[in-house]
N, C-alpha and C positions, 0 to 999 in steps of 0.2 A: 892310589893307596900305596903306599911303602912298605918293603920288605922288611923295612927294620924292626929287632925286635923292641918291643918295648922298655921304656927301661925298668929297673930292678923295682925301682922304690913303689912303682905301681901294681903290686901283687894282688892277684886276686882271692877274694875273699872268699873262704870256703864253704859251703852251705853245710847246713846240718844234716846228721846220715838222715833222718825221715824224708827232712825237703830233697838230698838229691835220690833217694830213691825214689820218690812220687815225679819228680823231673824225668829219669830213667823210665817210669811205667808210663808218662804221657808220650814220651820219646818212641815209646813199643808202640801205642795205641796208634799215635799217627803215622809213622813206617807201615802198619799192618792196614790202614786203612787207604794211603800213597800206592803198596802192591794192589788191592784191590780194586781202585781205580786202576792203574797202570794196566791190571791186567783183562778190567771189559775194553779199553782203548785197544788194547794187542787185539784182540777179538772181532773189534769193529775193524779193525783193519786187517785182519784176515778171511774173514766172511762178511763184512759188507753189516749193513742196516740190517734187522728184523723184519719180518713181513708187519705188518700193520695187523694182524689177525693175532698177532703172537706178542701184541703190545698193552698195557693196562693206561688207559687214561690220564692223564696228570691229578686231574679231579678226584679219581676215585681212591690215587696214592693219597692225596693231600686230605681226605676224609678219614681214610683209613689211617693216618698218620695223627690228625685229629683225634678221632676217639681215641687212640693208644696215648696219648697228652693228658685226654679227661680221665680216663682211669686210673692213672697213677695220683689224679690230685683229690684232695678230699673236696667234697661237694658245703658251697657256699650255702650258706641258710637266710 
């Protein structure tokens, strides 16, 4: 890639203030979700894995994750 800058005649086109603030609030949400990952890795890598005793299932996330799906939707007739 090249250091140059680009030339003039190709200016970028400025989004509307709604679209770059809704840009800006996805821009937070994924920053604030990057730290929160970043920081169970620091974790795992400070104290190691979990015992197995102090772990929830994948199954039972993935159920539990389930019904929080169906409740938000209206129920089909």
């Amino acid at each position: 890639m090249s250091e140059q800058p680009a030339p003039a005649d190709n200016a970028r086109q400025q989004l509307e203030p709604a679209a770059a603030d809704a840009v800006r609030a996805y821009a937070a949400r994924t920053r604030e979700s990057a730290d929160q990952f970043a920081a169970v890795l620091e974790d795992l890598a400070t104290n190691g894995l979990p015992s197995m005793e102090d772990c929830t299932p994948w199954e039972e996330l993935r159920e539990a994750h389930l019904a929080r799906l169906a409740a938000h939707r209206p129920a089909v007739a």
